[in-house]
Steps between C-alpha positions, in 0.01 A plus 500: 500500500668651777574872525774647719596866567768658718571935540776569718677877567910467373767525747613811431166715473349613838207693490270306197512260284454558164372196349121332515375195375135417382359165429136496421259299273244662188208278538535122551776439250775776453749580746663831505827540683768800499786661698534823524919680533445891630807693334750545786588881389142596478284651691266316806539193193368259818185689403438408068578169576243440742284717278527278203449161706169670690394629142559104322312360780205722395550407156521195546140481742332658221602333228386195711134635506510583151602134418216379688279706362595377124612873450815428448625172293852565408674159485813599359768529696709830376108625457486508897798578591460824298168578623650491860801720376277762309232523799869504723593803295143639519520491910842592517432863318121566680748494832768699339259763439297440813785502733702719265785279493837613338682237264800452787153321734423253236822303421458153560541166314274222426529189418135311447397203407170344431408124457244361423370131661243416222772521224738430656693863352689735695699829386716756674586857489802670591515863482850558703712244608467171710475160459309279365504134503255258299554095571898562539532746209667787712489835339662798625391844403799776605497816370823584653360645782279774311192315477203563310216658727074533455526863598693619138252339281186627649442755230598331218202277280455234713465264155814614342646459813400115540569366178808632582590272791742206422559380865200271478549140516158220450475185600279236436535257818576557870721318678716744720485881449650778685534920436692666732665877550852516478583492832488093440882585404591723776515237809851557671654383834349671819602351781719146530346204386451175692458269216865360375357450079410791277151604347436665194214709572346532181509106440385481845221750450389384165550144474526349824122319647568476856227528709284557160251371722468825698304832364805613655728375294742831397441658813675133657789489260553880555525422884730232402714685304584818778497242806718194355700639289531906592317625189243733417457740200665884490263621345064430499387208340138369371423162355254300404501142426236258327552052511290302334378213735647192413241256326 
C-alpha cells in the first residue's frame, strides 16, 4: 500500500496555515491517519491543530509499545478508534488545563481514520466537515459553514459523546481511500492557465494515479494544478490518501 499526504497554506491566508496532517502507524498493522481544519474565527487555531496531530502521534507510539507488549489486544476496529479518541480527549484537556487554554484555542476538526492491514478493516471519523472518500464512494460532510469543532465537547462524557457520532463510515477492503479538509472544494483561478482543457480538482485529487509511483504523489498533482492550469486552493487544505498496490 502506498500512502500519500499533501498540507498546503490557502491563497487567501498569509500569516499560518491552519490545517495539519498526521499519518502514522500503531504497531506493525494499524495505520492511523487524520487532518486537522483550525476554525478560521478563532483564536491562534494554527496552534490546536498542530496540537492534536503532535498529541495522535504520541498516541499512536504508545499504543504501538503496548501492542508489542501484548498489553493491549483490541482487534476491533470502532474498539481502537475509540481508544485513540478517548486518550485524544484525555490529552486534549491535561493541555487545556496546563496551558490554560480558553474554548476559542481549541476549535478544530478531525477527520481520522484507522485501517487495519491484518483484516483488512478500516473506519473513519469526522467530527466537522471534510471529505471523505472510500474506493470512489465520495462523501461530503458540510455543515453549512458552522462546523462541528473538538474544543465544545471537551467537557462533556467522552462515552455519551461517542456513541453519539454518526459521521463514521467502515470498510472492509482497501482499494483507494482519501480524507481531506474542506479546502479540497475551495481551488479557484489564480493566475492564467497554460493548459487549453479543464480539471476538476477534486476528481483530479482523489481519483486520478499519475505519478502514483512517487511518495510525492499530491504534492505533484498540486504543482500541476497551480502551474498548468492557474489553480490553487483559497483557503488551507490537508489530505491524505491510501492505494492499495495492485496485485
Amino acid at each position: 500500500m502506498q500512502i500519500y499526504s499533501a498540507l498546503q497554506i490557502g491563497e487567501y491566508h498569509t500569516n499560518h496555515c491552519e490545517d495539519y496532517v498526521f499519518v502514522g502507524n500503531i504497531g506493525s498493522d494499524k495505520i492511523l491517519c487524520a487532518v486537522m481544519d483550525g476554525c478560521t474565527m478563532a483564536t491562534d487555531s494554527y496552534f490546536v491543530s498542530t496540537l492534536v496531530g503532535k498529541i495522535l502521534r504520541k498516541i499512536a507510539k504508545e499504543k504501538g509499545y503496548r501492542e508489542l507488549y501484548k498489553l493491549d489486544t483490541k482487534t476491533d476496529i470502532d474498539a481502537c478508534l475509540k481508544s485513540v479518541v478517548a486518550s485524544l480527549f484525555k490529552e486534549l484537556n491535561i493541555a487545556k488545563e496546563q496551558l490554560m487554554l480558553e474554548r476559542n484555542e481549541l476549535l478544530t476538526t478531525l477527520i481520522i481514520l484507522i485501517f487495519d492491514r491484518s483484516t483488512e478493516q478500516g473506519i473513519v471519523l469526522v467530527v466537522g466537515d471534510g471529505l471523505v472518500s472510500v474506493n470512489g464512494t465520495v462523501t461530503e460532510f458540510d455543515q453549512d459553514n458552522k462546523p462541528d469543532y473538538l474544543g465544545f465537547h471537551l467537557h462533556e462524557n467522552f462515552e455519551v459523546w461517542y456513541d453519539s457520532q454518526t459521521q463514521k463510515i467502515e470498510f472492509d477492503t482497501l482499494q483507494d481511500v482519501s480524507i481531506a479538509t474542506d479546502g479540497i472544494f475551495m481551488f479557484a483561478p489564480v493566475k492564467k492557465a497554460d493548459a487549453l482543457d479543464e480539471i476538476n480538482p477534486v476528481d483530479f485529487l482523489l481519483v486520478d494515479k499519475q505519478n502514483a509511483d512517487s511518495k510525492e504523489m499530491l504534492s505533484l498533482k498540486l504543482k500541476k494544478l497551480e502551474h498548468l492550469y492557474g489553480l490553487k486552493p483559497t483557503d488551507d487544505f490537508a489530505m491524505v490518501r491510501l492505494i492499495a498496490e495492485s496485485k
